[in-house]
N, C-alpha and C positions, 0 to 999 in steps of 0.2 A: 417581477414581484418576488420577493424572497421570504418564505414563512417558514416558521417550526412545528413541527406536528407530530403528535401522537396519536393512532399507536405506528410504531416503524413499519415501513413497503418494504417488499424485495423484488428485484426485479431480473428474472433466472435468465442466465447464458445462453441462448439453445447453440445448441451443437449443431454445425454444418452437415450438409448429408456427403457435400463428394470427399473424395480424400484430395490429399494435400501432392501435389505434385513432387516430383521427386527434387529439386530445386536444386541448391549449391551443394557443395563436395565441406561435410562438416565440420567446422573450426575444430581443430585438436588445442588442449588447453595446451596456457606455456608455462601453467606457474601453478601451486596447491591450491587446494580450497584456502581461504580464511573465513574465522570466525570473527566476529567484532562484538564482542561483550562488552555494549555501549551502556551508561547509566539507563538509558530510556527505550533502548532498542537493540534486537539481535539480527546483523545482516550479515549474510554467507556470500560471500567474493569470489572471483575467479578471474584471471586473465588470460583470454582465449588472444592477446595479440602480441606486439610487441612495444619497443621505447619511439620509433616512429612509426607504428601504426596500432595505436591502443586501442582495446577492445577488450570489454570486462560485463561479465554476467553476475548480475545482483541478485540477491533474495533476501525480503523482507518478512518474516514470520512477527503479526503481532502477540502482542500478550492476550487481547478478547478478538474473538472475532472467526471468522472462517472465510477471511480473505489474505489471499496473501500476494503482494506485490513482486511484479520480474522485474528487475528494468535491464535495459543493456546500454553502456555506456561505448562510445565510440570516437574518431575523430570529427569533426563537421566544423562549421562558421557560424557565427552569427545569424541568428533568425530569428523571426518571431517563433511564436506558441504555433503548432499547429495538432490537429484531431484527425486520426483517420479511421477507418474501419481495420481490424487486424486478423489475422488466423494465426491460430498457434496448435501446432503437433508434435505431439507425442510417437518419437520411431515410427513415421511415413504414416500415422494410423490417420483415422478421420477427424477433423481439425474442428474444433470451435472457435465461433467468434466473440470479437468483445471489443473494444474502442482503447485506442492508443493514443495517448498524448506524448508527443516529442517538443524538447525547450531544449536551450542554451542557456545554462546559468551564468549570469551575470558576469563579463570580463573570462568566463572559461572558455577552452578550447574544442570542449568535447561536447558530442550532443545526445541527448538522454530519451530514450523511449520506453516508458513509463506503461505498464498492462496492471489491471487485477484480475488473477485467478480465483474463483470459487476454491473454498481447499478443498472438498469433494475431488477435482478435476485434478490442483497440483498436489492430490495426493500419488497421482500416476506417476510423477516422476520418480519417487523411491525407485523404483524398477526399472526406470528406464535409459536407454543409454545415447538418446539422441533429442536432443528439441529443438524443435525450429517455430520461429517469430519472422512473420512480414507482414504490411503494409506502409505505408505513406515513406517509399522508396530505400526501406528496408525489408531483406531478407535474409537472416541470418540462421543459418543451423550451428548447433554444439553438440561436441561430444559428450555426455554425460561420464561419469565414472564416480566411485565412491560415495553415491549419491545415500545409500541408506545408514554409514556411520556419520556423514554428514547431517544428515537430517536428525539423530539421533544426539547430537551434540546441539541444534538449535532446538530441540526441545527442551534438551535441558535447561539452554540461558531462555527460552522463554516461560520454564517453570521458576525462574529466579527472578523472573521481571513479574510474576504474578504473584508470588512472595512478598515483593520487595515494596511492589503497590498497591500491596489490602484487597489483590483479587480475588483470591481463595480466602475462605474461612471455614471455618468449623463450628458448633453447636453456638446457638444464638447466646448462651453464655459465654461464650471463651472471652477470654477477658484481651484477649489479642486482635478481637474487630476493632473495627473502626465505628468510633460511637456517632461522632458527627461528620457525616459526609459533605464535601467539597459541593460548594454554594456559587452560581455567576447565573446571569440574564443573559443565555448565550443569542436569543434576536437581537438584542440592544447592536453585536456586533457588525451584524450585515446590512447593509441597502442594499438597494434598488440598483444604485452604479457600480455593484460588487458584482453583477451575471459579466460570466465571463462572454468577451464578444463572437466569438469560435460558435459556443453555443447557440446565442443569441439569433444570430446571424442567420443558422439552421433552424431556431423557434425550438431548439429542443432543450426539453425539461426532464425530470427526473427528483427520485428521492433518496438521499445519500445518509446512509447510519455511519457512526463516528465513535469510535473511543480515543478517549485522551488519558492520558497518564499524566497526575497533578503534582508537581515536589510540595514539598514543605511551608512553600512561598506564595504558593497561588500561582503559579505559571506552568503553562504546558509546556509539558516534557517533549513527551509526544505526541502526535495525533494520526490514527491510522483509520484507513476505509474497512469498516467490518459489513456491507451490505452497500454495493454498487449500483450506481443507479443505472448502471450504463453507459455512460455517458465520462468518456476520461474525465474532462476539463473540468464537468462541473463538481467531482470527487474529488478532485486535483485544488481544486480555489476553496472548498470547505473547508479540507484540512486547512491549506495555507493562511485562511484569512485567521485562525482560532489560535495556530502560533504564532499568529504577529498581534492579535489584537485580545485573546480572551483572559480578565482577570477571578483569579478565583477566591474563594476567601477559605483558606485551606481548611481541609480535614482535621478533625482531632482528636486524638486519644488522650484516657487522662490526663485532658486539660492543657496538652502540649501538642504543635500542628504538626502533621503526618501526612504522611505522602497517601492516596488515594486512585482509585479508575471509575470515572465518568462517561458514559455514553449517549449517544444523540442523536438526533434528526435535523436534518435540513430540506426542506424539499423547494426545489429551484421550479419556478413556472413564470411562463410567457403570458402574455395580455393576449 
């Protein structure tokens, strides 16, 4: 059963108590940071491998929210979806946990293991010079470096994404708001056959907040997990179900349709 609900759940990380094993000997990057000042998104890159053996660390900062996505990307095959339990540490410290979905995009070669960090938590990485991620037959540490003018440049493209989307505003006069905000029936989207089966399978539920970024057109730009439910998958099928299927009827400013930020609930529950 799939409902929308207000007011918004959180549902907190807890922090493991033992510390993290001293594990592998940590990937040294091979290549700079980048930045990708995307219309709809700001993602920080890194390639910790090579041209036969790719291996690349992502970061997603969204425009709303106080979550922010890791993913590592790697070589692997074909597979389905799968969810594991994961730990992630900060310089050999004591690890918390959080739930890891890894997938195979479509005809790709590489396989994707997909975390959300509370920002709280990945605010630690400014400082720090080592992270490691395992579960569901991953273990991987990195070297960190450069990490605080790095992050210093994805604020700024995420103060340009919140510019650009009517995030910020000023005195209830400014004539620069957004007078009519971005309009859709966002349950009309989901059934009942949209629970992911990973979840299902384990009976496990949760309630996932969402911001979207809307263009001009009524389509989502982007959609990011700002309030996790815990649960990879079923944060992972929110967003993807709302860019493939949610229509908006855009925002407007004098009288002309403008881009806008939308935010939401979904909360996924078993019978």
């Amino acid at each position: 059963m799939v409902m929308l609900l207000r007011p918004f759940a959180f549902l907190a990380l807890l922090a493991a108590p033992a510390l993290v094993a001293a594990g592998p000997t940590p990937r040294a990057p091979t290549a700079k940071w980048t930045v990708n000042f995307a219309d709809a998104q700001c993602l920080a890159m890194r390639n910790y491998g090579t041209a036969e053996d790719p291996v690349r660390l992502i970061l997603k900062s969204p425009a709303i929210g106080d979550v922010v996505q890791v993913a590592i990307s790697r070589k692997g095959h074909a597979a389905d979806p799968s969810q594991s339990s994961a730990m992630v540490a900060l310089d050999g410290g004591a690890p918390f946990s959080t739930s890891m979905l890894a997938y195979t995009p479509a005809g790709g070669q590489l396989r994707i293991y997909s975390i959300n960090m509370p920002a709280a938590q990945f605010a630690l990485i400014r400082h720090a010079s080592d992270l490691r991620v395992r579960g569901d037959g991953l273990d991987e540490r990195f070297s960190l470096s450069q990490m605080e003018p790095l992050l210093k440049i994805v604020d700024d493209c995420v103060a340009d994404l919140r510019r650009v989307f009517n995030v910020t505003g000023g005195a209830p006069d400014d004539p620069s708001l957004v007078r009519t905000r971005s309009k859709a029936s966002l349950a009309s989207y989901f059934t009942d056959k949209d629970y992911p089966a990973i979840a299902l399978d384990l009976h496990q539920g949760g309630v996932v907040k969402f911001a979207m970024l809307i263009d001009e057109n009524g389509r989502v730009a982007d959609c990011t997990i700002i309030e996790t439910s815990g649960v990879a998958a079923l944060d992972t099928q929110a967003c993807a179900l709302l860019r493939l299927r949610a229509r908006f009827h855009p925002a407007a400013r004098g009288g002309q349709p403008t881009k806008d930020a939308v935010t939401g609930t979904i909360t996924w529950q078993t019978e």
